[in-house]
TORPA-4810 file (N, C-alpha, C, O; in nm, 3 decimals):
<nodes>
NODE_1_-1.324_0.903_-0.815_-1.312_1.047_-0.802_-1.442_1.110_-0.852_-1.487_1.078_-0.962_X
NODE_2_-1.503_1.198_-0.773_-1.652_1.231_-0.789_-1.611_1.431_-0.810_-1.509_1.471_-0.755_X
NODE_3_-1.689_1.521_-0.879_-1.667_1.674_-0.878_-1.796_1.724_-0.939_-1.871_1.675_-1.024_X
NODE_4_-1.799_1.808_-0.888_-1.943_1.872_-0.951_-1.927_1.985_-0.954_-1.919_2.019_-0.836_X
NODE_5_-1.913_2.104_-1.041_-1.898_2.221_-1.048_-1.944_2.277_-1.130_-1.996_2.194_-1.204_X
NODE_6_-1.963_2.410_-1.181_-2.056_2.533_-1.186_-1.928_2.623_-1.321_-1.821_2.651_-1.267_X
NODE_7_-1.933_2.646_-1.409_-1.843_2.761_-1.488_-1.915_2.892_-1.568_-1.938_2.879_-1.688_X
NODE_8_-1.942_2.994_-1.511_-2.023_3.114_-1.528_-1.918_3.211_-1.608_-1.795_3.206_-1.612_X
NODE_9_-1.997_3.288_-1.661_-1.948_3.447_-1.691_-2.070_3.500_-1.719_-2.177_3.456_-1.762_X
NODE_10_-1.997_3.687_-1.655_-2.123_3.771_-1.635_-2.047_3.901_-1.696_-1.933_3.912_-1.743_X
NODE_11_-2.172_4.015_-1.674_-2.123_4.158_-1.717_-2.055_4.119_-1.842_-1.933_4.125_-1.861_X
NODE_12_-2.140_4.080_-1.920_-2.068_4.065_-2.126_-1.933_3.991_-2.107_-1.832_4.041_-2.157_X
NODE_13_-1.925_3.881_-2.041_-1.782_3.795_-2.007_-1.746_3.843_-1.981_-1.633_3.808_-2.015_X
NODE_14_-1.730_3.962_-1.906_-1.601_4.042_-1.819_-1.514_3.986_-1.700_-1.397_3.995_-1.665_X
NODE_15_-1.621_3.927_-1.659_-1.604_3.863_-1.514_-1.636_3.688_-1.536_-1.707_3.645_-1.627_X
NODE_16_-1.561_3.594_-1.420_-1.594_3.487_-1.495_-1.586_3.417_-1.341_-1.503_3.443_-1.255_X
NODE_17_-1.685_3.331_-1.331_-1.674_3.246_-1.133_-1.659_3.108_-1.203_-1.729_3.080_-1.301_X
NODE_18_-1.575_3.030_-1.155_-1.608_2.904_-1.210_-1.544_2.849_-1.008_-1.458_2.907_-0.942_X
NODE_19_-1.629_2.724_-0.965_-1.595_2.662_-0.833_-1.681_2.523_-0.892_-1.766_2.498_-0.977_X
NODE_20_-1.598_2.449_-0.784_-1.586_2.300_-0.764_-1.630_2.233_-0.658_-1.633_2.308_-0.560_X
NODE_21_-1.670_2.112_-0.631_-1.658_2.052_-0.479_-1.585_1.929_-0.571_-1.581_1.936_-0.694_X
NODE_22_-1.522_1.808_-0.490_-1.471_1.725_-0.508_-1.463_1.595_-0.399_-1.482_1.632_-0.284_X
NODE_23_-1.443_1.477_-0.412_-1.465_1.388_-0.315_-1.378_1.269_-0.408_-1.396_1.250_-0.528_X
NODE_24_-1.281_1.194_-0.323_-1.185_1.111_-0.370_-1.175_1.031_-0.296_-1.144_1.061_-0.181_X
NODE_25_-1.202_0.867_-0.339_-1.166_0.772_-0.252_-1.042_0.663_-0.303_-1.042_0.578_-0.392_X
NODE_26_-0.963_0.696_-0.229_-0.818_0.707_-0.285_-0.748_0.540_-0.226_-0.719_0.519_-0.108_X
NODE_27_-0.736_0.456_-0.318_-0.653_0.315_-0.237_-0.571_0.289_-0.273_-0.564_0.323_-0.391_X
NODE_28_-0.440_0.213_-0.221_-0.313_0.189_-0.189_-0.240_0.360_-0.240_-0.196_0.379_-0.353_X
NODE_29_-0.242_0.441_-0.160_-0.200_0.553_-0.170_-0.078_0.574_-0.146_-0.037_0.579_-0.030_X
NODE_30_0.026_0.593_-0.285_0.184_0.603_-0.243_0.195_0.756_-0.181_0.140_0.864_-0.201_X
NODE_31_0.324_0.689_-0.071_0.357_0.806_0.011_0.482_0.733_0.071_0.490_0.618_0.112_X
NODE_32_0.617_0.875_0.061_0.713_0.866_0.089_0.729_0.823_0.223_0.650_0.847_0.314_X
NODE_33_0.836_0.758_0.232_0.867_0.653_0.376_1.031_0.669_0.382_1.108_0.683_0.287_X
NODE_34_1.060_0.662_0.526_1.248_0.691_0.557_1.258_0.601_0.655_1.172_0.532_0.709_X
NODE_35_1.403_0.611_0.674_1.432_0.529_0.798_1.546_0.638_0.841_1.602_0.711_0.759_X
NODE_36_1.576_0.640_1.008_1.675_0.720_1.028_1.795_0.702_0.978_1.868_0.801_0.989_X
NODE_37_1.827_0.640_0.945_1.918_0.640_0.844_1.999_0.745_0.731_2.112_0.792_0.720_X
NODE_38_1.859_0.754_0.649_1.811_0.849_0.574_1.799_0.776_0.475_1.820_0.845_0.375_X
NODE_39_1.765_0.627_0.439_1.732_0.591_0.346_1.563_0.668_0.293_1.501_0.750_0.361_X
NODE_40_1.527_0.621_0.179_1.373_0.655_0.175_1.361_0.584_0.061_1.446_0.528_-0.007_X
NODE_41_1.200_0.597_0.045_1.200_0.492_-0.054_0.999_0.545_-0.098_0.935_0.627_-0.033_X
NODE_42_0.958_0.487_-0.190_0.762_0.545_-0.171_0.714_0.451_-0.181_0.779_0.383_-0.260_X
NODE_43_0.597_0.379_-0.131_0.531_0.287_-0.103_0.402_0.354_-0.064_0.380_0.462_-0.009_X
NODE_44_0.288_0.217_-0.126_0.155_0.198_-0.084_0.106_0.209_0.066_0.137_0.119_0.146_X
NODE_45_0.036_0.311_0.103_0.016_0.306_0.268_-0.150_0.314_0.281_-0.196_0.405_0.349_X
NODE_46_-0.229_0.230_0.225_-0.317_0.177_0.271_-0.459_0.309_0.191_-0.427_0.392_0.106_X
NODE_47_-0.569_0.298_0.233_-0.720_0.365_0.188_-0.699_0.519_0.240_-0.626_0.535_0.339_X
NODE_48_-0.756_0.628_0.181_-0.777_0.729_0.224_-0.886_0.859_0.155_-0.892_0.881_0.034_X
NODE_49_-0.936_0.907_0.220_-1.049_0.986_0.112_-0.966_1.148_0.163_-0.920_1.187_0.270_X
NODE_50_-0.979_1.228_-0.016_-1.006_1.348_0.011_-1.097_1.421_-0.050_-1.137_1.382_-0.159_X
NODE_51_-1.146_1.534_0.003_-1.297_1.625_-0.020_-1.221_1.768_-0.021_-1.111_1.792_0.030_X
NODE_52_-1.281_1.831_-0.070_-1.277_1.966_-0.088_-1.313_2.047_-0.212_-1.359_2.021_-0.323_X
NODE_53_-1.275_2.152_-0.148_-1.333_2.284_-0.299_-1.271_2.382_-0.349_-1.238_2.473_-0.273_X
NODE_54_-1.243_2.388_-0.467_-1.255_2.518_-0.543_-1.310_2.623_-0.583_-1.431_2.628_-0.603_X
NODE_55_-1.227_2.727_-0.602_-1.307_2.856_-0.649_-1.203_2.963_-0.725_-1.110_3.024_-0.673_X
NODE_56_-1.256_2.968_-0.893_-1.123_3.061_-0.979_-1.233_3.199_-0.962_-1.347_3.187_-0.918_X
NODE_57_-1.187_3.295_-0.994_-1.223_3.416_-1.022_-1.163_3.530_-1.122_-1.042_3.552_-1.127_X
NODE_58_-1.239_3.587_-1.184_-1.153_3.619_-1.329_-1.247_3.782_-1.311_-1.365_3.774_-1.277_X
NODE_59_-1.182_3.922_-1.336_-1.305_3.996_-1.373_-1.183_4.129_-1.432_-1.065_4.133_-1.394_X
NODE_60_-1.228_4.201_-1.502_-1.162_4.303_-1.595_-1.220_4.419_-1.467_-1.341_4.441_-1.469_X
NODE_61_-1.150_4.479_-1.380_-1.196_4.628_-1.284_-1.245_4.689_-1.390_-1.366_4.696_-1.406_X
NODE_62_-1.142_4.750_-1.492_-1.193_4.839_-1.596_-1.088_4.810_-1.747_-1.047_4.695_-1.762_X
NODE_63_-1.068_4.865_-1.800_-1.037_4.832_-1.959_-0.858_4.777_-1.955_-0.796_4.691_-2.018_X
NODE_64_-0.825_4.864_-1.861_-0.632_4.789_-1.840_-0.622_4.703_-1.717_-0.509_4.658_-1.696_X
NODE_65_-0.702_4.677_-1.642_-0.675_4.636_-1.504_-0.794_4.520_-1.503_-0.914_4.538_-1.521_X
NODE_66_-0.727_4.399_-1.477_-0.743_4.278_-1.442_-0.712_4.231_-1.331_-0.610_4.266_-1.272_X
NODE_67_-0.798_4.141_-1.283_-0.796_4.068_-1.125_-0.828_3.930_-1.140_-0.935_3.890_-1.187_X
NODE_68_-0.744_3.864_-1.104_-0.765_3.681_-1.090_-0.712_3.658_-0.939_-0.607_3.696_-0.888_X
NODE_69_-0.857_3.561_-0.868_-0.801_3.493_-0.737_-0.867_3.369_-0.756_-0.950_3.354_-0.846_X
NODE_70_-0.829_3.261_-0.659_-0.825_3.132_-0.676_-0.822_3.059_-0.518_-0.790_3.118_-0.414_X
NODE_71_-0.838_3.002_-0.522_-0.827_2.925_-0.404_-0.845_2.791_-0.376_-0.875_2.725_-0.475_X
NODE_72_-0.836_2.724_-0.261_-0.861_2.543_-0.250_-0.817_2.521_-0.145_-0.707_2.557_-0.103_X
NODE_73_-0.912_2.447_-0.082_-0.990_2.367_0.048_-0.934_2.230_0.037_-0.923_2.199_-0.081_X
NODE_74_-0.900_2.150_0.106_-0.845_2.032_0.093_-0.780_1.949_0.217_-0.671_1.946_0.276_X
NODE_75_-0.918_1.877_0.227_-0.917_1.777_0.398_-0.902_1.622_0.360_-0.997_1.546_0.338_X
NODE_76_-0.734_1.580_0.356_-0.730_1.453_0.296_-0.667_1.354_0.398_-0.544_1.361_0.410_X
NODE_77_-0.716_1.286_0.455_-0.721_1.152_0.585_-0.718_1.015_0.533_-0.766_0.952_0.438_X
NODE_78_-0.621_0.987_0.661_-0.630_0.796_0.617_-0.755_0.734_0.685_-0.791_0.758_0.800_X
NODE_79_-0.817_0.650_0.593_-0.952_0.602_0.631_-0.912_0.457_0.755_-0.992_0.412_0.836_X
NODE_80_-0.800_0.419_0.741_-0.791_0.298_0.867_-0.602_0.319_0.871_-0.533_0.388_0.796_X
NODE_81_-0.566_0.244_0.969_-0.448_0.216_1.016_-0.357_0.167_0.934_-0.388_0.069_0.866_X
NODE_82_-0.247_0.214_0.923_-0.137_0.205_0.827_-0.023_0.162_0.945_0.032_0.258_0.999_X
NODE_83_0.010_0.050_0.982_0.133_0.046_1.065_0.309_0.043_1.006_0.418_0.076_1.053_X
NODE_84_0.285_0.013_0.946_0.400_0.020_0.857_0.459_0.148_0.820_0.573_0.155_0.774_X
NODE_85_0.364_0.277_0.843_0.456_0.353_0.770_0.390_0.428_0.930_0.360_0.545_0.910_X
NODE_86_0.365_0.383_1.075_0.318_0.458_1.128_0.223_0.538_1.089_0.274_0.649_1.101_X
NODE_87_0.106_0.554_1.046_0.013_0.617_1.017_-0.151_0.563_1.100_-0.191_0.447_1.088_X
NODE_88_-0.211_0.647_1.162_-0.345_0.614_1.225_-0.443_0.671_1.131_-0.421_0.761_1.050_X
NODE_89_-0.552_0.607_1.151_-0.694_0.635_1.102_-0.705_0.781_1.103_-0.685_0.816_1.220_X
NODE_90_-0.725_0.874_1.036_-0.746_0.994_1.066_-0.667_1.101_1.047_-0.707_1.216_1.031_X
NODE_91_-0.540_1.060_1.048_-0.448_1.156_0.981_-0.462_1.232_0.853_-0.531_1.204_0.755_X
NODE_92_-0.381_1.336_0.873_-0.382_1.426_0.712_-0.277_1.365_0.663_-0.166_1.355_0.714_X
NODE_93_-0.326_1.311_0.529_-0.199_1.271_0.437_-0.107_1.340_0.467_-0.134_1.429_0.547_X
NODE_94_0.012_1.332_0.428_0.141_1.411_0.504_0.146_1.494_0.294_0.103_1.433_0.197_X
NODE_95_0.212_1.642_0.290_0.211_1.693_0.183_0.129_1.795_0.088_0.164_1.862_-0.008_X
NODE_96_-0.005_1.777_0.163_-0.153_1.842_0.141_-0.167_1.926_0.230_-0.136_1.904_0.347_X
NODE_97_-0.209_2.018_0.196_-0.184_2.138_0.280_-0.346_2.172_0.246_-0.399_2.175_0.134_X
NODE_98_-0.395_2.192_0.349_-0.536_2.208_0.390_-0.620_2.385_0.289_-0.719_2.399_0.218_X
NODE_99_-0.541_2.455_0.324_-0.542_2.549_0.228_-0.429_2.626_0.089_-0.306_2.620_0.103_X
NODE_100_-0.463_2.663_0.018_-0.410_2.758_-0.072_-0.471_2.875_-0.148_-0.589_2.878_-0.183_X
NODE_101_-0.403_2.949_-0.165_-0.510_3.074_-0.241_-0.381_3.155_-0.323_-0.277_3.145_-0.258_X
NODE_102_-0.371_3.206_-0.408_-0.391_3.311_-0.499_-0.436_3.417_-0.536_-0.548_3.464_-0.514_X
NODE_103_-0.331_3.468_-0.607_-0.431_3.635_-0.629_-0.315_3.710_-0.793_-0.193_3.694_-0.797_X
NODE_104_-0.381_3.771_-0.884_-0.280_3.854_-0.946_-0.293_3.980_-0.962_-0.361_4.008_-0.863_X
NODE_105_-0.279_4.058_-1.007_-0.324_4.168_-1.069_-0.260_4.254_-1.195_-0.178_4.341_-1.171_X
NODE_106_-0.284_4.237_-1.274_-0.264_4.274_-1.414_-0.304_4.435_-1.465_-0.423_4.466_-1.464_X
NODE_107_-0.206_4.534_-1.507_-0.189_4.656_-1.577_-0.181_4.664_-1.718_-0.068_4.619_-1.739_X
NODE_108_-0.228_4.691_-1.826_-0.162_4.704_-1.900_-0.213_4.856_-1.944_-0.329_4.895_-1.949_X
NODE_109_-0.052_4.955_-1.984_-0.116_5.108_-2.070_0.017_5.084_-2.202_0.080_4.986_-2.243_X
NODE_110_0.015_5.219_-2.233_0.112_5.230_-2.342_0.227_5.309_-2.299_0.234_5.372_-2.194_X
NODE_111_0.300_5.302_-2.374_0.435_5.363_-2.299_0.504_5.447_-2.471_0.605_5.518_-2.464_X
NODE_112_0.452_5.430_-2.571_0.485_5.426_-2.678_0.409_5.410_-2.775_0.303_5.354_-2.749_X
NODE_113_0.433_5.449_-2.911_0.304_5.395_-3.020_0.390_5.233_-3.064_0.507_5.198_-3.083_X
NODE_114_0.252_5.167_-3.065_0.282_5.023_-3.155_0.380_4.945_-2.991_0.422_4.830_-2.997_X
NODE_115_0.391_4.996_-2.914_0.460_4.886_-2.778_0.389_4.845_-2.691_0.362_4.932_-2.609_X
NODE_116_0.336_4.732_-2.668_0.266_4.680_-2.609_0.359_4.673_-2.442_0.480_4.671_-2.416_X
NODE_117_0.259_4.671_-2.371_0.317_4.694_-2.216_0.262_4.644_-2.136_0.143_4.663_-2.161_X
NODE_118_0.273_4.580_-2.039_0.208_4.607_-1.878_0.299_4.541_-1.769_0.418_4.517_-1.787_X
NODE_119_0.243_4.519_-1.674_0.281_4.492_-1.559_0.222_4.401_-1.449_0.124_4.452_-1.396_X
NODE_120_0.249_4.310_-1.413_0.148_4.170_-1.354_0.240_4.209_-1.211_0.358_4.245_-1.200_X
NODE_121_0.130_4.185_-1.103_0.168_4.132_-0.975_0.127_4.021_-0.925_0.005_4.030_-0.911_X
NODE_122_0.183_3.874_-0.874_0.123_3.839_-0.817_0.133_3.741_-0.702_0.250_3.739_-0.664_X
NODE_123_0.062_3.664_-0.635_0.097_3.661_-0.475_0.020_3.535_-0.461_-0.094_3.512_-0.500_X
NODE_124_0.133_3.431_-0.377_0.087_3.280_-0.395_0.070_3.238_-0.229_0.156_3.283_-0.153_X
NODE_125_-0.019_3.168_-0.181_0.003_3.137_-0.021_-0.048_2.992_0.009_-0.168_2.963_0.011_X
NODE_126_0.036_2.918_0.027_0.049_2.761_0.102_0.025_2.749_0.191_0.107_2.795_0.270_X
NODE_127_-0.072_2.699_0.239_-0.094_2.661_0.377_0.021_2.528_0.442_0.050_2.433_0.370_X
NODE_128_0.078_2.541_0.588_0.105_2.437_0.650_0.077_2.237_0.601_-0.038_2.195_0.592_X
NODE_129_0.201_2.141_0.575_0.135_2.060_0.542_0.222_1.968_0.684_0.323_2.011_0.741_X
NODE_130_0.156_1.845_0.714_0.254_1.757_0.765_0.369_1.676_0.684_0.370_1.670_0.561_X
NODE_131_0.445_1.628_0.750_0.540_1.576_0.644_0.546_1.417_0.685_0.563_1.335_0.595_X
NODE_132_0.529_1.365_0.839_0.482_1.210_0.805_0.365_1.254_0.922_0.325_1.354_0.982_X
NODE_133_0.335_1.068_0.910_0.213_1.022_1.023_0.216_1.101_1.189_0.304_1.175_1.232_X
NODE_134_0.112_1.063_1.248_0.113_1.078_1.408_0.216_1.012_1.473_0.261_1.054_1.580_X
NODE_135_0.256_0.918_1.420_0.307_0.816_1.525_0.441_0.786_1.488_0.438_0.744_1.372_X
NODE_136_0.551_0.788_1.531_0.708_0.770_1.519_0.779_0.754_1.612_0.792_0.827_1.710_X
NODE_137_0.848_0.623_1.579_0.904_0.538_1.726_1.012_0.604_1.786_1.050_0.594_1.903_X
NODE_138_1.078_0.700_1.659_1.220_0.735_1.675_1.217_0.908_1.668_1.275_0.983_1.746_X
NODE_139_1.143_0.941_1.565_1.105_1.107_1.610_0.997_1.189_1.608_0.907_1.106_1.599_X
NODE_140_0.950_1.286_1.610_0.828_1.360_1.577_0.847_1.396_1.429_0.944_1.445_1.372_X
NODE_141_0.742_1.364_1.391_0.703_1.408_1.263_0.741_1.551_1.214_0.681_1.642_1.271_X
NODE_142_0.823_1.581_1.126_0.814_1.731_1.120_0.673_1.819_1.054_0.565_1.760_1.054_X
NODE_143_0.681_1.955_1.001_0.554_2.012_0.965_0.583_2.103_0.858_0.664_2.185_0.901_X
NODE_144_0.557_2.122_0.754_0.605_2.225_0.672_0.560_2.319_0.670_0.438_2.319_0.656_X
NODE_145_0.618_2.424_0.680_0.483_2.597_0.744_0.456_2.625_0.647_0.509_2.584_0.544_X
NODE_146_0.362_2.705_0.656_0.292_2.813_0.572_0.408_2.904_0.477_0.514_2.943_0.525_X
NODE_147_0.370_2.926_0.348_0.447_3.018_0.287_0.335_3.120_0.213_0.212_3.113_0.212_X
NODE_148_0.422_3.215_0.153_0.361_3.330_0.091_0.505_3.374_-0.042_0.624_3.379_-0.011_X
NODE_149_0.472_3.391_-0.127_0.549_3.436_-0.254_0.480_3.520_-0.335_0.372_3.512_-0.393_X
NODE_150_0.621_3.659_-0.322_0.539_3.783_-0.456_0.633_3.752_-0.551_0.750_3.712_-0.549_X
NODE_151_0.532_3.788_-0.658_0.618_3.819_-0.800_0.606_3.933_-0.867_0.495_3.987_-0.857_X
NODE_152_0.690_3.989_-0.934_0.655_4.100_-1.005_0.693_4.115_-1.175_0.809_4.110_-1.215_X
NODE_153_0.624_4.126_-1.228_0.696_4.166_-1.407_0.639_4.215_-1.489_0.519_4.194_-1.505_X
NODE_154_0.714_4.299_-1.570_0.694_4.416_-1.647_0.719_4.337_-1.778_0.813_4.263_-1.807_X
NODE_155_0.620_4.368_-1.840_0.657_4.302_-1.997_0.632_4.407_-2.110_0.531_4.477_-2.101_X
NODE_156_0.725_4.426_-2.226_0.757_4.489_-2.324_0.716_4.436_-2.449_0.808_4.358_-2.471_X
NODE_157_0.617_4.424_-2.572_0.617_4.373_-2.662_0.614_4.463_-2.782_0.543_4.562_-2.764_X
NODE_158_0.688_4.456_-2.932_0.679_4.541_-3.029_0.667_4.400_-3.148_0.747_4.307_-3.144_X
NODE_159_0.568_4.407_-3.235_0.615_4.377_-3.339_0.634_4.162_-3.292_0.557_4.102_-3.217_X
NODE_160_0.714_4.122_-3.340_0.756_3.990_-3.302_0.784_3.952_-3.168_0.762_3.845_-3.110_X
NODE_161_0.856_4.097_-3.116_0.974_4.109_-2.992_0.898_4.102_-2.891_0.790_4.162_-2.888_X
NODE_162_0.950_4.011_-2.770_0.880_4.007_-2.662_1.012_4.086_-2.520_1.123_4.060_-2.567_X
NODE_163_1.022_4.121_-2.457_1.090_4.167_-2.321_1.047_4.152_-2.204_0.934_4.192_-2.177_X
NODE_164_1.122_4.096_-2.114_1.019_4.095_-1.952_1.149_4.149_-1.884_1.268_4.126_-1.905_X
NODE_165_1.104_4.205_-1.823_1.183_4.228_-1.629_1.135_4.185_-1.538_1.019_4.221_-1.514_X
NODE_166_1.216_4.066_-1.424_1.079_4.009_-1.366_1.173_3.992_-1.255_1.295_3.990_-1.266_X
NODE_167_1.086_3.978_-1.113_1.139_4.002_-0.977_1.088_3.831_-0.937_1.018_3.784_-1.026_X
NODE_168_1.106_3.769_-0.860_1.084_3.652_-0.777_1.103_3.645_-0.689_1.216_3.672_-0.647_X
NODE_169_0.985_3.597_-0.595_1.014_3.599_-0.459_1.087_3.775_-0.430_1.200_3.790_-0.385_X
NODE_170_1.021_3.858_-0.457_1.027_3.969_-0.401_1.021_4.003_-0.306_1.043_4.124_-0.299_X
NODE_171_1.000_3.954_-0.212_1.021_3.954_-0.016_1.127_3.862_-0.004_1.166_3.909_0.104_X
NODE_172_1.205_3.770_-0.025_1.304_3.722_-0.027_1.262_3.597_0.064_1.351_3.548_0.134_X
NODE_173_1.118_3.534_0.070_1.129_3.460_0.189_1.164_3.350_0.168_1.139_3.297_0.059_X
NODE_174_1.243_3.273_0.283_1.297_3.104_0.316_1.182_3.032_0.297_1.132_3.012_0.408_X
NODE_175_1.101_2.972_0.187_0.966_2.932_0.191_0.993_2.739_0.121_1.022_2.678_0.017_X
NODE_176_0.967_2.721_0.235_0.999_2.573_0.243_0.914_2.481_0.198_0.816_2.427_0.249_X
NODE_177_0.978_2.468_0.074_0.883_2.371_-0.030_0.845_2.204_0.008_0.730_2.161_-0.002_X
NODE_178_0.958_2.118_0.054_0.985_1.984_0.079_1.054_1.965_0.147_1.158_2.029_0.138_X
NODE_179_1.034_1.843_0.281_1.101_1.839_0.373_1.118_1.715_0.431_1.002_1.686_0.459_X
NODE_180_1.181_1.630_0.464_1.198_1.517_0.481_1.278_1.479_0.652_1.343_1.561_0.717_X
NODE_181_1.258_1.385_0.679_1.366_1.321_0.805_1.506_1.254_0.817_1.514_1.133_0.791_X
NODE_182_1.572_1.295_0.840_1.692_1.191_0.833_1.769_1.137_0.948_1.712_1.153_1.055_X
NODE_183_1.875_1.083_0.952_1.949_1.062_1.034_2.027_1.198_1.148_2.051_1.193_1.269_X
NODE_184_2.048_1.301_1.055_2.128_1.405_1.077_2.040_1.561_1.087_2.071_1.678_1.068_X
NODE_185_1.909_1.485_1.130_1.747_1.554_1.110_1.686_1.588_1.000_1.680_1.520_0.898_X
NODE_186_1.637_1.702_1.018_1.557_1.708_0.907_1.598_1.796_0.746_1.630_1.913_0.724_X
NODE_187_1.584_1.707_0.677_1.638_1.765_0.524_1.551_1.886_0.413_1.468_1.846_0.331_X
NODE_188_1.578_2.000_0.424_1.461_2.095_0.339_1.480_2.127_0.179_1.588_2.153_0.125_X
NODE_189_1.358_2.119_0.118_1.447_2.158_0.005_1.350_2.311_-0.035_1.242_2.294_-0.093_X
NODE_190_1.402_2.472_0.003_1.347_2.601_-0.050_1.358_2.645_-0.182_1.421_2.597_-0.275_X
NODE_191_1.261_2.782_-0.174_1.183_2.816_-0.331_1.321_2.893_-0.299_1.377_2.914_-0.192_X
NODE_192_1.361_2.933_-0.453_1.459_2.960_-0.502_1.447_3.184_-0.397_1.348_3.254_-0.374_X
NODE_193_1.562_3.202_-0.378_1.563_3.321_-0.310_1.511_3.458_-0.395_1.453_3.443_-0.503_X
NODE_194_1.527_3.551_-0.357_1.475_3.684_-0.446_1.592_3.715_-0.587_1.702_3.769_-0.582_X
NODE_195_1.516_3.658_-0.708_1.584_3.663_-0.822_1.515_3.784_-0.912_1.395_3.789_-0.937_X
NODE_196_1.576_3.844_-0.940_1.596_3.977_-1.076_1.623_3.923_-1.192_1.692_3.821_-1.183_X
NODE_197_1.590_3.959_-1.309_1.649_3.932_-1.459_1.552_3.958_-1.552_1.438_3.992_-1.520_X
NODE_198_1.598_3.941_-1.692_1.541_3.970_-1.785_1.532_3.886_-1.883_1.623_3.805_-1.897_X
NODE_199_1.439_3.885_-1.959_1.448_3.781_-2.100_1.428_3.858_-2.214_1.419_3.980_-2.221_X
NODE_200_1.422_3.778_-2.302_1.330_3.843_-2.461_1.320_3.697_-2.546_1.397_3.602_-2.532_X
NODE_201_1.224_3.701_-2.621_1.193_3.602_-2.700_1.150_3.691_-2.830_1.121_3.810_-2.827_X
NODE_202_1.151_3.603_-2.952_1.117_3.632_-3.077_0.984_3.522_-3.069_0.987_3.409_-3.022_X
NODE_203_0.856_3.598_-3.134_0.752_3.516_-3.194_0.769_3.497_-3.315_0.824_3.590_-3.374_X
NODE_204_0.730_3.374_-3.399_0.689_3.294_-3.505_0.536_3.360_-3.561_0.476_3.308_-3.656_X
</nodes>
């Protein structure tokens, strides 16, 4: 595993770039395997390299308002023929999703003397991954799509006391985390639906 990257801050640390490149030459690479059946099982499926890049981003707009984005590049292939699990030279590992990115955005004012406050938004996006090889005697490979997830939460602090109100998955979307083949097709497992609630914790 080879990386070479760069970690900056500018404008009196306000702002902060830190990015990556990366290069991986990856052997006997476990990866989940089924039979129609629906047995499954994970096993070694042969050489594969992945490359790609990073990039965090950190910067204060102005004295309450914060911005973090992020992102990652990621082109990961089998370097020769895997017959056993159906897999050709060239494929995208099945699970790796070629892109992802990030973003938040952070408030904080006062609402009160001595209560600490603010309010975070923020917004996650998965790129498309495959879920097996090119080649399948018995079905097509399925594909896991693209997702997108907001969050939202308001946090309250006084003293020891901590409070949040926090939204999940605030668009409510069906965002399909893991997905598999079976006998009876294909098996999904989704990010939890649009959840509301609250906490509080005591600090030490």
């Amino acid at each position: 595993s080879y990386e070479l990257g760069v970690k900056s801050a500018w404008a009196s640390r306000q702002t902060h770039l830190n990015a990556a490149v990366f290069y991986i030459d990856w052997s006997d690479m476990q990866t989940p395997a089924g039979l129609p059946c629906g047995a499954s099982w994970v096993q070694n499926s042969g050489q594969a390299t992945s490359q790609g890049a990073e990039i965090e981003f950190f910067t204060n707009l102005c004295r309450n308002l914060e911005l973090t984005l992020n992102g990652t590049w990621t082109d990961a292939r089998l370097d020769e023929d895997v017959p056993l699990m159906n897999g050709r030279k060239g494929d995208r590992v099945p699970g790796v999703p070629e892109y992802a990115y990030a973003g938040s955005l952070s408030c904080f004012f006062d609402v009160a003397v001595d209560l600490e406050s603010s309010v975070r938004v923020d917004y996650h996006y998965v790129g498309s991954s495959q879920v097996g090889y090119s080649y399948c005697p018995w079905c097509q490979p399925g594909k896991i799509p693209s997702y997108s997830l907001v969050n939202l939460r308001l946090n309250l602090g006084k003293g020891r006391w901590r409070v949040a109100l926090y939204a999940h998955n605030l668009l409510d979307e069906r965002a399909i985390i893991t997905m598999h083949d079976g006998a009876a097709g294909q098996y999904v497992t989704t990010a939890r639906p649009f959840t509301a609630g609250i906490s509080a914790s005591l600090v030490y």
